[in-house]
Phi, psi and omega in degrees: 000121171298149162231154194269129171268158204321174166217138203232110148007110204277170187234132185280156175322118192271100143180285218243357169299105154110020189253108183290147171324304168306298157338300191319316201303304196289309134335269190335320182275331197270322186303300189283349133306289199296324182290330190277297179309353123276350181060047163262335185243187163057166204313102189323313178301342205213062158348110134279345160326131187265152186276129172257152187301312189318328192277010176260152181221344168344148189234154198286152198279165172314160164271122194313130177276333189252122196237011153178180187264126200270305186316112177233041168042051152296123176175180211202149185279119134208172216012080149080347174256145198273143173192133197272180196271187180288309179310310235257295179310295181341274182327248164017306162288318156298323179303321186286332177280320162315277212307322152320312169286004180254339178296274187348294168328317213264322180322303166318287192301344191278327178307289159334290196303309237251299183314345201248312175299345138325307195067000000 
């Protein structure tokens, strides 16, 4: 999805009559800030220009599939070694593939974010 970018008002010249030195400065500096961070000033290839909502478009990540642990370390002794039951064992291998597939997801939408704020 294209996004149109902001557009800003240009900020006129500070000026330098009727200023204290320090006044100047300080204006001069608060414009050619407020100009990089809108991306009015400075090098085009190499932005300093701030990210606005409008230019994130990430869609929110999903809803998370695991919403608790199923598994409850259910399993039987034998001879002397602990072993969980089949049900259990299951159980368990699902909770783990949820939880990968909500890792993935969120990985995804993190991706998404971190390429669209890269610009």
């Amino acid at each position: 999805m294209a996004t149109r970018p902001p557009r800003f008002t240009p900020i006129p010249n500070i000026p330098q009559s009727g200023l204290t030195d320090w006044q100047y400065g300080t204006l001069n500096a608060m414009k050619e800030n407020l100009e990089l961070l809108t991306g009015a000033r400075g090098n085009s290839s190499v932005s300093a220009a701030a990210i606005t909502k409008g230019t994130v478009t990430v869609a929110d990540a999903p809803t998370q599939t695991m919403q608790r642990v199923t598994a409850q370390g259910a399993g039987y002794t034998i001879s002397g070694v602990t072993v969980p039951s089949l049900d259990d064992y299951i159980k368990a291998v699902t909770d783990l593939q949820q939880l990968a597939n909500d890792v993935a997801a969120l990985r995804n939408t993190l991706n998404v974010l971190i390429n669209q704020l890269k610009g």
